[in-house]
N, C-alpha and C positions, 0 to 999 in steps of 0.2 A: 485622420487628422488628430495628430496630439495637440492637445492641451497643457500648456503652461501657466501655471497661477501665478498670481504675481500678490505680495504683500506690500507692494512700494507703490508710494503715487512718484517718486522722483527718484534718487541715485542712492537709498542707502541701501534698499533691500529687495530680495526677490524670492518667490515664492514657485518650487515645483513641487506639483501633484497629479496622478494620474499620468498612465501611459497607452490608453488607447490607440489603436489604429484602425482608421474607418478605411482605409483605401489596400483593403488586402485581398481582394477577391470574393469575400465571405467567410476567409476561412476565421474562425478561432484563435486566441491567441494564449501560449503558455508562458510561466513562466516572469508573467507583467505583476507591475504593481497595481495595488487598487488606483478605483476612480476618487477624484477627489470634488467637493462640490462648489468651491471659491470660483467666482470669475474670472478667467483667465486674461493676463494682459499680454498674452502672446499665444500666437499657434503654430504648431511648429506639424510640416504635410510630412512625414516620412517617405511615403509615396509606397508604389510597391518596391517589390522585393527586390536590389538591382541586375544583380551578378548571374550569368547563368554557372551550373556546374559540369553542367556534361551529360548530367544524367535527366533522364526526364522527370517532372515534377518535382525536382528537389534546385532552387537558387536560396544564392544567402548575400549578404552583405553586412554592412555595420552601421547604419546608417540610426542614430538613437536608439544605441546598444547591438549587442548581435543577433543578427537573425537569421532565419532559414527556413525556408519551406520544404516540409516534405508533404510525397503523395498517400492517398490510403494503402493501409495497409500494417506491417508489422514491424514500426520502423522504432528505434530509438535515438535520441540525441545527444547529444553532450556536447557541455562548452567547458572549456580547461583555460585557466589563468596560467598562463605559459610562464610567466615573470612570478608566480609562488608557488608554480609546479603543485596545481591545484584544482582538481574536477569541481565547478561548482553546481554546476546542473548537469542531471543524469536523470530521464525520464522518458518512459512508452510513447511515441508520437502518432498520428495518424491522420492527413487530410488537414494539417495546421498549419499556422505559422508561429514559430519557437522563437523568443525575442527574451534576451537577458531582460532582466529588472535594474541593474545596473548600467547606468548611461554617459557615464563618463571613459575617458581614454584607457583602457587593457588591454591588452597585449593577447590577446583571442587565440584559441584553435575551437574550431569547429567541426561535430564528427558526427554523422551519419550513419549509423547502424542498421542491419536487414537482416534481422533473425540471427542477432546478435553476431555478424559476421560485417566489418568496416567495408562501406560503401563509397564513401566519401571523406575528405578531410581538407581540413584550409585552414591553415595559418597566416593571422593577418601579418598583410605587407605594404603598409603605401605609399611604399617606391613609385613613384611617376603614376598613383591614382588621384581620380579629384576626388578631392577630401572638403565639405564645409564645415568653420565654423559660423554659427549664428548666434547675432551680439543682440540684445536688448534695445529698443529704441527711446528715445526719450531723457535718455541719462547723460551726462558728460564722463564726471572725473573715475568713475568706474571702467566704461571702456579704455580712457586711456592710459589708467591702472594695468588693464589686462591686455591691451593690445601687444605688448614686442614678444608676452610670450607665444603670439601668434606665429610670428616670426621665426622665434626659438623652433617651433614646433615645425616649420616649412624645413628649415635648415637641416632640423636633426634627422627628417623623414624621407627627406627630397621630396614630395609628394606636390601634386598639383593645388595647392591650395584657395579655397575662395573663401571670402570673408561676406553674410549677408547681414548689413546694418544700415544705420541713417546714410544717407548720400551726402548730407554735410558733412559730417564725418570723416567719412570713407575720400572725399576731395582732401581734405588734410592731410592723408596718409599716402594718398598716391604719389607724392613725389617723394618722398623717404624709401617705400615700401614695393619699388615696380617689380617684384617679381611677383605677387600678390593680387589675385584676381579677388575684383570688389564688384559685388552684386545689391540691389536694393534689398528691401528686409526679406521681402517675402519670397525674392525668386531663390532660383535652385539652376545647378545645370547637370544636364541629360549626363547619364549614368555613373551617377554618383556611387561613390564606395563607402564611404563613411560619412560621418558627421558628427559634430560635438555641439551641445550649447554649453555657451560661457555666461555665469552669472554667478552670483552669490544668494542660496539657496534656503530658504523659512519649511514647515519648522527649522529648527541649527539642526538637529540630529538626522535629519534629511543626509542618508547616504547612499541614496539613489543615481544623485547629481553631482554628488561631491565626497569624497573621499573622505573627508574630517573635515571637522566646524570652522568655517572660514573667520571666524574671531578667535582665533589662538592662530592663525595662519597670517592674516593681514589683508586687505583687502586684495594688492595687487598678486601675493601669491596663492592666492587660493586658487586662479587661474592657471597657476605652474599645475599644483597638485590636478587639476581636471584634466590637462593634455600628459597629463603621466611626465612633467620634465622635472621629476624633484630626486630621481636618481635612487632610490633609498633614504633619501637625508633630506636636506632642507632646499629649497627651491633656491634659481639666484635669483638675486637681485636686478632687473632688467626697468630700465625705463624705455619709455618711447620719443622717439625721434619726430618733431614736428617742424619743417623748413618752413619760412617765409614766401609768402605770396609778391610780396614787396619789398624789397631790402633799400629803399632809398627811406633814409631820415628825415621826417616829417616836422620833429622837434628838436631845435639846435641845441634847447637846454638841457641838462644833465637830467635825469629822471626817473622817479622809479612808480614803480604799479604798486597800487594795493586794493584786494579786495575783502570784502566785509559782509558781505549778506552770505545765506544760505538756506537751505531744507528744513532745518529743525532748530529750536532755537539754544539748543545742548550745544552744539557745532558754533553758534557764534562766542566771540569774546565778550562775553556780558559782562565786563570790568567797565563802570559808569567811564568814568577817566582813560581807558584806555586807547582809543583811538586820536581824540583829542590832543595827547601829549604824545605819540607816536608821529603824527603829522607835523608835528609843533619841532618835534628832535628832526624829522626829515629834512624840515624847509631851514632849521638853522644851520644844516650842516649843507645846506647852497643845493637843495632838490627841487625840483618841480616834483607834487605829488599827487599823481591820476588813481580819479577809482574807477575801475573797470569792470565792476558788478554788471550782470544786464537789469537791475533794478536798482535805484535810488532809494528807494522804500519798501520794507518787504515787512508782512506778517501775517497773524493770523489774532481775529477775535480780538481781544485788547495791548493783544503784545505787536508792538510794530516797530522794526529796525531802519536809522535811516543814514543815508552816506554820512563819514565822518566829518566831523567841523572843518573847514582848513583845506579837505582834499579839492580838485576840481573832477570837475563832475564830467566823466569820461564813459559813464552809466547808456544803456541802453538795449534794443534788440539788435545788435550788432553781428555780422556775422563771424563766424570764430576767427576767419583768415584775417580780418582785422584787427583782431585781439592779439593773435600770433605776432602782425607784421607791429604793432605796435610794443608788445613785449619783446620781439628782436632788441631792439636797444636800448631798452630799461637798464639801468644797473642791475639793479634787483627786484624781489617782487615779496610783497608781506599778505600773508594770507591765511586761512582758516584750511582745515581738514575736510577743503570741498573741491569742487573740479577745477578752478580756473589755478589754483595752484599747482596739479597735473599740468595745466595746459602750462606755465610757468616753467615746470623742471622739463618739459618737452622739448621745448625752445632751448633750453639749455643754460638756464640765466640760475644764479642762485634765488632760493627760498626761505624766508622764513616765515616758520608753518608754528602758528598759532591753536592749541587744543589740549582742554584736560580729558574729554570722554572718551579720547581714542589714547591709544598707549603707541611711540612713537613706532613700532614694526607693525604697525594699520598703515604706515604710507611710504611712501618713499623714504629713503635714507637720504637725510642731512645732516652737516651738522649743527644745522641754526635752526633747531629744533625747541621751540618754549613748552614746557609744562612745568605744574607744580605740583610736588608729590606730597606734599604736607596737610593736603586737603584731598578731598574722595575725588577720584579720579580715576578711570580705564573702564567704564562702565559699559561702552558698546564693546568692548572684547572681554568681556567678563560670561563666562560662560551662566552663570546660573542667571542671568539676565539676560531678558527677550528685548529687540525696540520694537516698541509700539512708533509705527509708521503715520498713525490716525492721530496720535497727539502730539501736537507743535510744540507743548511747554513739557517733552519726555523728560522726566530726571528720574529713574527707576528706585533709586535709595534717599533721596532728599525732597521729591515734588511737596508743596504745601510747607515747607520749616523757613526759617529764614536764612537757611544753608540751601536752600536753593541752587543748582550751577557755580558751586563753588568752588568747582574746576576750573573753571574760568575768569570768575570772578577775580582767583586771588592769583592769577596773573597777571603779577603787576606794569606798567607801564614802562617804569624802570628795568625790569627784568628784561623786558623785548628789547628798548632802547641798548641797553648794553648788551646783545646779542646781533643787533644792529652794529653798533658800535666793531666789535670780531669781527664781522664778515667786510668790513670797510677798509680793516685792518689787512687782514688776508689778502682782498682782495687788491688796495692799494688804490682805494678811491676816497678821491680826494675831489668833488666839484668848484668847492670853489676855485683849488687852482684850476684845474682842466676848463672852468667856464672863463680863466683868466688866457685860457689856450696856453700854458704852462704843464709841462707833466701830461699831457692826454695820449701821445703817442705810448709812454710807457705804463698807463694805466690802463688802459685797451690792450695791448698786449697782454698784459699780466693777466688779466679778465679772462681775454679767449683760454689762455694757458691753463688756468685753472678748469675750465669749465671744461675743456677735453680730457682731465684728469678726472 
């Protein structure tokens, strides 16, 4: 049974240490990383060893790195990074099992030696293998950050792929995603070939799990880089596909989402005025404006955030397909550098993404994107800074001044509004006429048009 730490109580961070396996027969294992002593918020079974090779006492598979069992005797192994034409383990084996320390997507050859004369070899292929990934549960706008490169990953492989995560979730995904086998967290299916976990990984220099520091990479592409899809260069840009559970319109009037709570209080817009006069520009330019937080109220100790003045209160434990079926026909959707603005670009509706602590290639690409660079700002992709997950009021260079979240702070209200303002333009909405049923046929159109672009 491996062990996964976890440094996150919710969706900003994850923590791998330790790579044991208890379920190997007994044997020894070469090769691993050390044990690590954090509580693990995940366990991930390896299980044994899948694959047979032909030869007796020697199977291998890749299933959380590569591995291979040989029997006693005078055997050596090697594993070679095929994609840097590069041995990186070469060592004496005997009555073990041999499991990279490296756990993310390579391009493997695995070889077998007997008195120094090749016994065996296998170059991974999985062409038509079942391959798992396994997603973290408990999180939103991270999975659906990472999910199409799952996708990418079926595609480029052909491989049998299954995905083991939340079942709310995974019901979202099944109708975009059917060639896509969805499993709950914990299962597994019968003679698996490989396996990956997808997360973003504490310590940052952790490159056991990940290839390089997913804060210079971005959140959704850090996930490219673990399934090996970033080609030598930079990973694409992929969003995820979320359909409707219900496509019938439930509100005649023109409308848009927005949400405002979050994880940490760095992530919210902590500009006093800012929501207030965002809602106030909504409703004069003819919106209904819902807030779709699942809290009305959120914090921690003395700091507590509550639905904006003005919005109506659209807040609760709602399930996401209602979220979805009701951002179906939002205009648009205003929001923080947290999941439900994922869940937002999923659906396919424009965003605008509100945030100083993250630097805009931490999310998806928009262009109604607000920050303010005249004040400190990118501190969660700022390498020589760590997020402390355990502190609500995190600000790593200003905590205790009266610069305080002045990332946020000093985006101003007018800033947003007239980036509002752009996307209405573009877009070619206009509610009050459309509520006057004037111009709606041609501004729905326009809309889809763009949004398939």
């Amino acid at each position: 049974m491996t062990e996964i730490k976890s440094a996150s109580d919710e969706e900003m961070a994850y923590s791998a240490k330790g790579n044991s396996d208890g379920n190997n027969g007994g044997l020894p294992q070469q090769g691993q990383a050390p044990q690590a002593a954090p509580k693990p918020y995940m366990t991930f079974a390896a299980g044994q060893v899948q694959q047979p090779s032909g030869i007796a006492g020697i199977s291998f598979d890749f299933n959380y790195g590569a591995r291979v069992t040989v029997p006693q005797g005078e055997y050596r192994v090697r594993f070679i990074d095929r994609k840097a034409c590069l041995t990186v383990y070469d060592a004496p084996a005997s009555g073990v099992l041999v499991a990279s320390s490296k756990k993310y997507f390579i391009d493997f050859r695995i070889e077998v030696y007997e008195k120094d004369k090749m016994i065996f070899a296998h170059d991974l292929d999985l062409r038509s293998q079942k391959v798992l990934l396994k997603f973290p549960v408990g999180i939103l706008g991270d999975i659906l950050a990472w999910f199409p490169y799952a996708e990418a990953f079926r595609q480029k492989h052909g491989c049998q792929l299954y995905c083991a995560m939340d079942e709310e979730l995974a019901d979202l995904f099944k109708p975009a995603y059917p060639k896509i086998h969805f499993l709950k967290p914990e299962e597994r299916p019968e003679g698996l070939y490989a396996s990956y976990y997808m997360g973003i990984f504490f310590p940052c220099d952790d490159r056991l799990h990940q290839p390089s520091d997913f804060r210079i990479r971005g959140l959704h592409q850090n996930a490219a880089m673990i399934l090996g899809l970033d080609e030598g260069g930079e990973p694409p840009q992929l969003s995820v596909k979320l359909l409707p559970k219900d496509k019938t319109r439930k509100i005649k009037e023109p409308y848009v989402c927005i949400a405002a709570q979050s994880s940490s209080q760095a992530k919210y817009w902590n500009n006093g005025s800012g929501w207030l006069n965002v809602v106030k520009h909504l409703k004069a330019k003819g919106y209904r404006v819902l807030c779709i937080d699942r809290e009305n109220v959120y914090g921690m100790k003395s700091r507590f955030n509550i639905i904006p003045y003005g919005a109506e209160d659209f807040t609760g434990k709602l399930p996401l397909s209602e979220r979805i079926d009701l951002l179906y026909h939002a205009d648009f959707f205003v929001g923080l550098s947290s999941g439900l603005s994922w869940v937002a670009n999923g659906v396919g509706i424009p965003v605008v993404l509100i945030s100083g602590f993250t630097l805009p290639f931490n999310e998806f690409a928009t262009p109604y994107r607000v920050i303010n660079y005249h004040v400190c700002n990118g501190c969660w992709n700022d390498t020589q800074v760590v997020f402390d997950h355990k502190d609500f009021e995190w600000c790593p260079r200003l905590k205790g001044t009266d610069r305080q979240f002045e990332c946020s702070r000093y985006i101003t209200p007018e800033a947003v509004n007239k980036v509002i303002d752009k996307l209405m333009a573009d877009y070619q909405l206009d509610p009050l006429v459309a509520e006057a049923g004037k111009g709606k046929a041609t501004t729905t159109k326009k809309k889809q048009e763009l949004i398939k672009k």
